[in-house]
N, C-alpha and C positions, 0 to 999 in steps of 0.2 A: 504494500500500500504506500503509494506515494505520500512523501510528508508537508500537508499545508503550508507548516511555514517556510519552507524552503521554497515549491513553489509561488507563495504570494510573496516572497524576497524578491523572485527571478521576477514575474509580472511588474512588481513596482519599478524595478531597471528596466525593463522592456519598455514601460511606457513614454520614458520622455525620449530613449530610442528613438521607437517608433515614431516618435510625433514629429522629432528632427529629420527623421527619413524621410516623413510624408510631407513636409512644410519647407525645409530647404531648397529642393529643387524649383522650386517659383520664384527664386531669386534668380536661376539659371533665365527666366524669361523677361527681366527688367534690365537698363542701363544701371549699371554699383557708380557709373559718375555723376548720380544724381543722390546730392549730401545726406536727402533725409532716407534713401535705399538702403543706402550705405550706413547710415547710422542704425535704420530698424534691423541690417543684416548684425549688426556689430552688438544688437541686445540680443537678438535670439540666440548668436553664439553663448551671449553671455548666461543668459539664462540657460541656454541647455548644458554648459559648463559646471553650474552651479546645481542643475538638479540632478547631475550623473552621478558628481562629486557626493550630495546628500545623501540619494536613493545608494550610492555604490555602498558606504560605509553603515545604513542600516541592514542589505542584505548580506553586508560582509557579516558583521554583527549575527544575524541570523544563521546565516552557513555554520558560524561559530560555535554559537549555543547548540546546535545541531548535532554537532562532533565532527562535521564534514570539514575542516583546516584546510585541506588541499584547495577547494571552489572555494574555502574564505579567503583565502591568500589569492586566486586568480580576481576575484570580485575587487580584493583589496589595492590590488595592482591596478585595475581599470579604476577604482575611484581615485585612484593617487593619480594614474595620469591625466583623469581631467580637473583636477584639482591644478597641478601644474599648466597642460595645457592651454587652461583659463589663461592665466597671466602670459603666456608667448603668446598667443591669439590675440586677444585683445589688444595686447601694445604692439604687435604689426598693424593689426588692425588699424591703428588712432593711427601710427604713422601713417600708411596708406590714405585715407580719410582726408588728412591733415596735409598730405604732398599738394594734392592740385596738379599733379604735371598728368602729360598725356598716358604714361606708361601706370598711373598709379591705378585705374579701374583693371588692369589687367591684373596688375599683382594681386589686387584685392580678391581679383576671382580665381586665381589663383589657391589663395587661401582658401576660400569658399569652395573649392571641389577638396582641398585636402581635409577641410572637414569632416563634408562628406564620405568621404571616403574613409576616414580614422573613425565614423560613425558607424559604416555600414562594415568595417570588416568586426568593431565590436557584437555590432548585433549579431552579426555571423557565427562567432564563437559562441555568444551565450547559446541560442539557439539551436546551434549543433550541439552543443554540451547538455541542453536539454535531457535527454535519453539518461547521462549519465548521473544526474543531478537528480531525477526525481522517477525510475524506474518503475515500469507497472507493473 
């Protein structure tokens, strides 16, 4: 029998995930050299930063109590990086933002698929670690 709180740990990380997954690529269809694009992209990072980091250390938390240390250590590792994360993203970000030259919408989108993509290979592994995490 699968154990509740280890899957409602994984779901609570899934979701702001997910939400990053399904809500970043709409920036793919806007100009990033238009300040206030740029700035709503440079909160959503911020926020999904902030809630990986949260969600990461109470499902760490959870693995823990659990007995499972190996997935609390891999959760803890993903909450540490976007803990750090945060702070490198952000401050390219505001440079970028803050350049004005021609090249700086690039960079900035630039950023904006490493995101993505540092988003979608996490989901990946939760996901596929699914089976191992919570067995039927």
């Amino acid at each position: 029998m699968p154990d509740p709180v280890v899957l409602f740990a994984t779901i609570i990380l899934l979701v702001p995930m997910g939400y990053f997954l399904l809500a970043s690529p709409a920036f793919l269809l806007v100009k990033l050299d238009i300040p206030q694009v740029a700035r709503l992209l440079r909160g959503m990072f911020n926020a999904y930063f902030l809630a990986i980091a949260i969600a990461g250390v109470i499902a760490m938390a959870a693995f823990a109590v659990t007995g499972r240390l190996a997935f609390a250590i891999g959760i803890g590792l993903i909450a540490a990086f976007a803990f750090s994360a945060r702070r490198w993203f952000l401050r390219q970000m505001d440079a970028q933002i803050s350049a004005g030259d021609a090249d700086a919408a690039r960079r900035l989108r630039r950023l904006h698929w490493g995101g993505m993509l540092s988003n979608a290979v996490q989901v990946a592994a939760i996901v596929v670690s699914i089976p191992y995490i919570a067995p039927a």
